[in-house]
C-alpha positions, 0 to 999 in steps of 0.5 A: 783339294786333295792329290791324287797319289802315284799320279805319274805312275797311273798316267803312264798305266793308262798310256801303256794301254793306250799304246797296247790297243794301237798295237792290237788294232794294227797287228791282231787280226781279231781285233782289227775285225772289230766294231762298235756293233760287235763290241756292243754284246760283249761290253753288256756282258762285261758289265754284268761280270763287274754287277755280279763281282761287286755283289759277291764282294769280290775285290779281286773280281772286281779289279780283273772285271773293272780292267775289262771296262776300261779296255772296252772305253778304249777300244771304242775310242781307237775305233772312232779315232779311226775313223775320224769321230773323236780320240780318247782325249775328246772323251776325257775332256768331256766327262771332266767338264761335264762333272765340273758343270754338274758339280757347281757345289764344289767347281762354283759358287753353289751351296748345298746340304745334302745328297739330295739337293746335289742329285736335284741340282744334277737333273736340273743341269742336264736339262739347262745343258747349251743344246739339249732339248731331251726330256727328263726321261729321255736319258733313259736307256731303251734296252735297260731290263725293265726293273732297272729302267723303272727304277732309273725313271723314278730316280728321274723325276725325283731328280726334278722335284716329283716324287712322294713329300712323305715317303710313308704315304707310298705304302697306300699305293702299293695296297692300293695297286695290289687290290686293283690287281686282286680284283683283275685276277678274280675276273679272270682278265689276263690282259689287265691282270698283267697291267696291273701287276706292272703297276704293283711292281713299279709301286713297289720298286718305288717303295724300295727307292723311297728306302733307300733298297736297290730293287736290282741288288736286292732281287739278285740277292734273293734269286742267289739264296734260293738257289743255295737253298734249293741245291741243298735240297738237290743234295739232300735227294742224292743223298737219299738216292732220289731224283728231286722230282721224286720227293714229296712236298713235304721233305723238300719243305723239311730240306728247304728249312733246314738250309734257311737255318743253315 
């Protein structure tokens, strides 16, 4: 098994910051005011920073923005200790075991060909798990945005063998999908039009994770581009000494080119 380097030095980094939140909890009034409910908001934005670090492939970013998180899972965990929940050591020995559970490939005596089969297997404990009566999809997070969330469900149930045998077929759902929703859209019933344009996305989201694309990224990516691509036709109207309401459709498609070459 492979050693993990400077061992001593990240232990002592991690007790460093363990000993920094006692101090902050005791002496800090902000953070003596803090609970897991107000913490709960600023963590979502945390993590959001770390999504938009990784996207922008920006290491130092990502490194300022991972220090963040993890200052965040102490700070819960100082709180529960508090108030007599669990420490910071129920919360390691409890991934730690939980990952040697769910890893019976390389902590048991299971055998493996894949990362299909390991995420199989993954789902399949949970479910085994001493105690749990949750459903498959019961670990799906309530709050997760919905493009995400449709994601995750159909990660889910893959996870426990209901999924596409040939991922080419899915493509017929899809045109099957947009058709329903084509046709919902000529009778003018916005009510099933919505309906229907939910189940194409999710069709759709599905086509992705049968591709091996990630809706989430792939999405933001796109949401990025046009904004550099419509700023550049913002510039291109100063420029001009115009305001961007003031051109025609015409030269904004001849500056919306133009920055798509760019």
């Amino acid at each position: 098994m492979r050693k993990i380097e400077n061992y001593k030095e990240k232990k002592e980094a991690f007790a460093e910051l363990l000993e920094i939140m006692e101090n902050l909890r005791e002496q800090c009034p902000w953070d003596k005011e803090q609970t897991m409910e107000s913490l709960r908001s600023l963590s979502i934005e945390e993590v959001y920073e770390l999504g938009d670090a990784v996207l922008a492939g920006n290491m130092g970013e990502v490194k300022k923005e991972l220090g963040d998180l993890l200052m965040h899972i102490v700070f819960y965990a100082s709180i529960a200790e508090e108030e007599g929940f669990f420490t910071i050591e129920d919360v390691l020995k409890g991934i730690n075991e939980k990952l040697k559970y769910r890893h019976p490939h390389i902590y048991g005596d299971i055998s493996v060909k894949n990362a299909e089969e390991v995420t199989q297997n993954w789902e399949k404990l949970k479910l085994k798990e001493k105690g749990r009566k949750e459903k498959v999809l019961s670990g799906v997070p309530v709050s997760l945005p919905a493009l995400v969330k449709a994601y995750r469900i159909q990660d889910k149930v893959r996870g426990v063998g209901f999924d596409w045998e040939k991922r080419e077929d899915v493509w017929d759902k899809v045109r099957e999908e947009l058709g329903e929703l084509e046709d919902e859209i000529r009778k003018d019933d916005n009510e099933k039009a919505e309906e229907e344009f939910g189940d194409f996305m999710f069709a759709v989201i599905n086509a992705a994770r049968l591709y091996g694309i990630n809706p989430e990224n792939a999405l933001e990516k796109t949401n990025r581009k046009f904004i550099s691509r419509f700023s550049y036709i913002e510039e291109k109207a100063k420029e001009q000494g115009k305001k961007i309401n003031e051109m025609s459709l015409e030269e904004m498609d001849k500056f919306w080119n133009e920055a798509k070459n760019k």
